[in-house]
N, C-alpha and C positions, 0 to 999 in steps of 0.2 A: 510568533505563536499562532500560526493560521490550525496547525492542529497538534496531533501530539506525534505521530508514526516519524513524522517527519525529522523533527526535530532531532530524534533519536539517528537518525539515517545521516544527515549532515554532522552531527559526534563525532558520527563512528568513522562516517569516511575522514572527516580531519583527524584526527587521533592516528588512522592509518599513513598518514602523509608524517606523524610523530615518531613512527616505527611500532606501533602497537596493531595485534592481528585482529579479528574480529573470530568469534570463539574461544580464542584463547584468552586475549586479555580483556574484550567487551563482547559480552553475551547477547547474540542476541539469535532467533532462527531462521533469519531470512537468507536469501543465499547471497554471494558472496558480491555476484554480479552489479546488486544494488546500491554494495555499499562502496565499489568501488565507481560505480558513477558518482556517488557524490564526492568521491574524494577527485574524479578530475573539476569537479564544477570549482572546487577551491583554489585551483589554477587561474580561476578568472579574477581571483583580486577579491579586496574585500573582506568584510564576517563569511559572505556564499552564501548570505540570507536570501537578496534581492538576486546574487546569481543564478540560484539553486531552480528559485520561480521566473527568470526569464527561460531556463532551458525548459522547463518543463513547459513551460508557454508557446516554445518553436516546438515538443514533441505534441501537443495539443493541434497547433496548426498540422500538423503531418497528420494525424489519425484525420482533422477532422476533412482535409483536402482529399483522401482518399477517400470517407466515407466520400464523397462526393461526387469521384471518379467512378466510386460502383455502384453507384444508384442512378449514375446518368447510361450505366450499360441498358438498361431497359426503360429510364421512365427518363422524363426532363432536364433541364439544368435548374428551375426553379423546384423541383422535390428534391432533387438534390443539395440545392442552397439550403432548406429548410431543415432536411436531416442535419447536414452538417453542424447549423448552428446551435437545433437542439442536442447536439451532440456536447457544444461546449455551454451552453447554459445548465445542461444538467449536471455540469462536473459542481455547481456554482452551490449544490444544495445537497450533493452525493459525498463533500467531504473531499473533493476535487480540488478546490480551489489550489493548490499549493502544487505536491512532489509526493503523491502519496503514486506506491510502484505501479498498479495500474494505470496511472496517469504516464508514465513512463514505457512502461512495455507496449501498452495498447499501439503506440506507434509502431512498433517491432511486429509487433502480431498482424495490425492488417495490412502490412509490407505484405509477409508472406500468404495472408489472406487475399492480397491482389493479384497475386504471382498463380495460386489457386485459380481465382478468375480467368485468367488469360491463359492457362491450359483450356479452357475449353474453347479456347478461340483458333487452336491448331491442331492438325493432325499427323505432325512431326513428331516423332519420337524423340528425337533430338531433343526437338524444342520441350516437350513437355519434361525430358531426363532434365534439363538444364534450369527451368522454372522448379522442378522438384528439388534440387538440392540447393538452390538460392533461397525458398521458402525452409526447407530442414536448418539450414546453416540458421536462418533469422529469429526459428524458436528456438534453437539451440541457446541464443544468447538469452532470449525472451524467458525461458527458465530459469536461467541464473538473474533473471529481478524477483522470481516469485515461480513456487512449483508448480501452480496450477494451471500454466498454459500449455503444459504436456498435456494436458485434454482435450484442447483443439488442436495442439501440433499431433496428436497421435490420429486424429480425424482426416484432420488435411491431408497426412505421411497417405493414411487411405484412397484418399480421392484420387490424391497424384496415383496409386499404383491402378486403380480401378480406369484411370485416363488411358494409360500404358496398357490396358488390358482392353480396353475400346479400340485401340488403334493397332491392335493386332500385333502387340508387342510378343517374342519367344516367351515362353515362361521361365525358361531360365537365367534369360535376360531381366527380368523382372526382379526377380530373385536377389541378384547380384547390385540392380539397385535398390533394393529393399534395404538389404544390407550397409549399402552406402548411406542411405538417407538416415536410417538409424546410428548410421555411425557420429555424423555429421549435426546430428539435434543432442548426442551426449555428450560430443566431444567437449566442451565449455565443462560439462560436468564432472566428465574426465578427469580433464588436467585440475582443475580444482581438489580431487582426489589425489591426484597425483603429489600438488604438492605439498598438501599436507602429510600428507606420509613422506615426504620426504624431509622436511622439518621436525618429523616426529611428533605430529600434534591431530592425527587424523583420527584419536577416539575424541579429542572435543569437538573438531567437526561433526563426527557424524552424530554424534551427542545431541548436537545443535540443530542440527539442519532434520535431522530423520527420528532420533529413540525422541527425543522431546515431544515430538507431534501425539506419539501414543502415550505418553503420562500426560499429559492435559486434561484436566478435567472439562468434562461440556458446559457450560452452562444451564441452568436448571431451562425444563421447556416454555416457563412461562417467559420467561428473558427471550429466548429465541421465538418465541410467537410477536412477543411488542417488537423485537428487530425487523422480522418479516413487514409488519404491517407499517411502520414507518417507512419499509423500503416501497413497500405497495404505491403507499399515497404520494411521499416524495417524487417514483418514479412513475407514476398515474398516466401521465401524458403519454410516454411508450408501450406501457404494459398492457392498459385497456386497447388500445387499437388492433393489437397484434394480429387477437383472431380472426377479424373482420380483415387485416391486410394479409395473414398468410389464404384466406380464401380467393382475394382475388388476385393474388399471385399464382395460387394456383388456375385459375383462371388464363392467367394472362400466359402460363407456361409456353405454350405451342407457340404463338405470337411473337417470341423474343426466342433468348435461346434455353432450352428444356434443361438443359445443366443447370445453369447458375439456379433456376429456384430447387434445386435437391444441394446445392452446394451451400449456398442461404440459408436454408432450412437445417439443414444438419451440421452447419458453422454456428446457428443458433442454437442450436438444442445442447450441443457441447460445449459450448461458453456459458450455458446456464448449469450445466453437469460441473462443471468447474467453478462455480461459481459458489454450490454448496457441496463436494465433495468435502469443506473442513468444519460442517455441522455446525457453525455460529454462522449470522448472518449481518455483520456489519454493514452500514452502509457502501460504504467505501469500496468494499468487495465486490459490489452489484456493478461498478463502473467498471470489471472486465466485460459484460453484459452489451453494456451501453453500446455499442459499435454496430453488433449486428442489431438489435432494436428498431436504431434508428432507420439503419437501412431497408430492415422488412416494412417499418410503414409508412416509408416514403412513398409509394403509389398513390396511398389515401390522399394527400395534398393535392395530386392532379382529377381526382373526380371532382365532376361539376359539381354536384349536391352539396355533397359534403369536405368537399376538399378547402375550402376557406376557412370553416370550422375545423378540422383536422390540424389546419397550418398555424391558426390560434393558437391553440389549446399547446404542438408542441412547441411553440417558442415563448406564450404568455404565464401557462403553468408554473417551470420553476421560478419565475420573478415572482409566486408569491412569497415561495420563501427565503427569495436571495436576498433581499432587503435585512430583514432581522439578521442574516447570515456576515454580510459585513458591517452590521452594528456591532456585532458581539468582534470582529477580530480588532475596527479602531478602535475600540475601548480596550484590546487589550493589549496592543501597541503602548499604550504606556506603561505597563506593566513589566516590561522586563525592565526598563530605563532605571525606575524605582529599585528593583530587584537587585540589580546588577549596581548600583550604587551603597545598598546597604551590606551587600555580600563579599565586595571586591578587598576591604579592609583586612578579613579575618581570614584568606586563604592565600594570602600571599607566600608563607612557608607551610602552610596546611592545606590539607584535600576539603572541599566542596561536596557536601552527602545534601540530594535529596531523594531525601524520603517519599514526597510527595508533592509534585509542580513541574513544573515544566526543565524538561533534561537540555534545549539549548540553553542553561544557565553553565554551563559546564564549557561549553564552549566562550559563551558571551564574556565569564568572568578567568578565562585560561586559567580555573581552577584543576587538581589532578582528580583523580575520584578515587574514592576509597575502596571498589568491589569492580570486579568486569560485569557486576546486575546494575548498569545504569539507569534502566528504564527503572521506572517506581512501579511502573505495575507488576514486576517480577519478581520483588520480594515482599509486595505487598496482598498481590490478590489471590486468594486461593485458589482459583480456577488455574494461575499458573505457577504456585510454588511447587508442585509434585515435579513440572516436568524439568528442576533445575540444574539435576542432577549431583544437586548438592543439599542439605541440611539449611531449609531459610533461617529458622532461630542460629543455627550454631554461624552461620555467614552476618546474619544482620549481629550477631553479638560481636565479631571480628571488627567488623567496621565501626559501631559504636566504641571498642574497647581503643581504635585508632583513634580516637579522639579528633574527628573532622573540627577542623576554625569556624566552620557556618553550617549548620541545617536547616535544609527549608520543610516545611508542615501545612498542613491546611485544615480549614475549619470543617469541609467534610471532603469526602472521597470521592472520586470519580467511578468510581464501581461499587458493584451494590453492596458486597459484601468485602470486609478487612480482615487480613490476615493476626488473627487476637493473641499471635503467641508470639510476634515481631513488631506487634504495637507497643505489647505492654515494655519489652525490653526499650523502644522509643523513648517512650513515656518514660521511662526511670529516667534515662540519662540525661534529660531535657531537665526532670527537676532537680537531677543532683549536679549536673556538671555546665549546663546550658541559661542564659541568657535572654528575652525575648528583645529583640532591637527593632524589628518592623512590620508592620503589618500593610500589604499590599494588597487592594482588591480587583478580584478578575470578574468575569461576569458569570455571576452564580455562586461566587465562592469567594473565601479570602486568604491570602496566604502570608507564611508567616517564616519571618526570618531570626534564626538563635544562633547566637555566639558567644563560644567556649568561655567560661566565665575569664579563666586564665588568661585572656586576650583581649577582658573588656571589662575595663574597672569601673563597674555600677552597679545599679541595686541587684540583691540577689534572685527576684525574679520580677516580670512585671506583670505575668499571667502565667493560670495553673495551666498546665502542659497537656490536663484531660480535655480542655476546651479546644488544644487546636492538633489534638488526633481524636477524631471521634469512633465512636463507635462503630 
């Protein structure tokens, strides 16, 4: 339970190793790439709890050894050391901590981000043709974790032809790798296409993946201003520096080589275009960000003045709030143990619906699920019932009327606002057909386990059902 995205992402990819699709039988809109990584980390043995966070721990070390690599192009090995590290302590407060896709891709991304780098270190055509379609190839996958690295792969796709046009490449030459490099960053998304249409299921793909995005509702702006500014203070350490390190980069241009701070620069400015190209600002999102960040103020570490201060600030910063951060996940390490012992009895011939809690219960207790909306926030939060493509009351009434063995509930919600016309359906069925058997608490909240009365011969209830769906 380090957080919730994840959770959901390790499901889906076991389920897929079940023979169940993702779109078709579990909804969710991330692309396909993601969730089939997690279905190989399930190869490694295990629940692929502890697997899932050793890989992402080796793609951690990848991102953060290459920030390391580019920031020693111009400046030290100790600015270097220091980005690096603030690179992984700030995953520690960003929602990092785990398997969330950033924390994944970002290793994909400054592969081809390094490949960038080192065209500017030749003047072979060859060589830069060859760095350019090993970087295209690398976002190519790098999209299929999450869409929005087509924002700096379409920058990059740039650079590289801009490279080819510096070194006196034909232009028709040019042309014909354009062509290629673009072929090469969709291909992942291609055949994806492809095979859905060839199983005949490529209107829920695209359902999923593409019409979803535009029925979502935004968030109101005051939500999205307290997201901004948590993301401010959290990421404080990088953000304040920036302008004072993109000035004496540019400073330092002529000095080292004059590419890389236009390559830097404009790898920054589109990892932050991507960053809110989807108008909510989660934290988590800002760790596509993270990468180039660190790297642009890394210099500050090597001035005399202020580089001691600078080097503090980025590695002591986020331990202020890593502390509280792993308070709250061992506490809630015992929470699934509970969960999963009071839940395992009632779905042995029965599906597993929660309505609201953590969706590794669905794996932990090899319960089936009654809806492909496993995630809770999908039929529960308005901001994303429109883009479901389906009727939330007439779907949440289907799965209720399935009579799941165990529901899980909580005392209040994780989002601000609850969907009031799939609650109240909840809520009947909890006091006509349901059970309370245990109440489990997480940090902030309390959750709460019912089962089918028909499967648990005790009192007819032990608590009203308006207490543990609120309002």
């Amino acid at each position: 339970m380090l957080d919730f995205d994840e959770q959901l992402y390790l499901v889906v990819g076991d389920r897929i190793l079940h023979g169940q699709l993702p779109y078709v039988d579990l909804w969710d809109r991330k692309p396909i790439g993601l969730f089939l990584f997690y279905s190989g980390v399930r190869f490694l043995g295990g629940d692929g709890i502890i697997q899932y966070q050793v890989v992402a721990t080796l793609c951690v070390a990848i991102t953060s050894s290459f920030i390391w690599t580019i920031v020693c192009r111009g400046t030290g090995m100790v600015q270097g050391f220091v980005a690096a590290i603030a690179y992984v302590l700030l995953l520690n407060v960003l929602g990092g901590t785990g398997g969330q896709a950033a924390v994944i891709y970002n290793a994909i991304t400054i592969c081809a981000v390094w490949a960038a780098f080192r065209s500017n270190d030749t003047q072979s055509p060859s060589r830069i043709i060859g760095l350019a379609m090993f970087a295209m190839a690398l976002m190519g996958i790098a999209i299929q974790f999450k869409y929005t690295p087509m924002v700096e792969g379409a920058f990059m796709g740039c650079w590289f032809l801009l490279r080819m046009w510096q070194v006196q490449m034909p232009v028709l030459r040019i042309g014909l790798v354009a062509v290629g490099m673009v072929f090469l960053a969709l291909l992942p998304t291609i055949a994806v296409f492809a095979y859905y249409e060839w199983i005949g299921h490529l209107d829920s793909f695209v359902q999923a993946n593409f019409v979803s995005v535009f029925h979502r509702r935004p968030f109101p702006a005051v939500t999205r201003m307290w997201q901004v500014k948590f993301i401010l203070i959290k990421a404080l350490c990088v953000i304040a520096p920036t302008p004072l390190a993109l000035a004496l980069r540019w400073r330092m241009r002529l000095a080292s080589n004059p590419a890389d701070f236009w390559l830097l620069t404009g790898w920054t400015v589109f990892a932050v275009l991507g960053f809110g190209m989807l108008g909510d600002f989660y934290d988590f999102y800002f760790i596509t960000v993270l990468p180039a960040l660190c790297i642009m103020v890394a210099p500050l570490v090597g001035k005399e003045r202020m580089g001691f201060a600078v080097g503090c600030m980025l590695c002591l910063w986020p331990l202020v709030f890593t502390p509280q951060h792993y308070f709250r996940t061992s506490v809630n390490r015992r929470a699934p143990v509970q969960l999963v012992d009071a839940i395992t009895p009632y779905v042995a011939h029965r599906c597993l619906y929660v309505y609201d809690g953590p969706t590794i219960l669905y794996l932990l207790t090899h319960a089936c699920a009654p809806s492909r909306y496993i995630y809770p926030d999908h039929l529960t939060n308005p901001v994303e019932t429109p883009a479901l493509g389906v009727d939330p009351a007439q779907e949440e009434e289907r799965v209720l009327t399935s009579r799941p063995g165990a529901i899980v509930t909580a005392n209040q919600p994780l989002v601000l606002r609850v969907d009031p016309v799939t609650q109240n359906l909840v809520r009947t069925a909890l006091a006509r057909d349901y059970v309370l058997i245990a109440r489990v608490p997480v940090i902030g909240r309390v959750l709460y386990v019912w089962a089918l009365k028909d499967l648990h011969p005790g009192p007819a209830s032990i608590m009203d059902p308006r207490g543990a769906i609120p309002e």
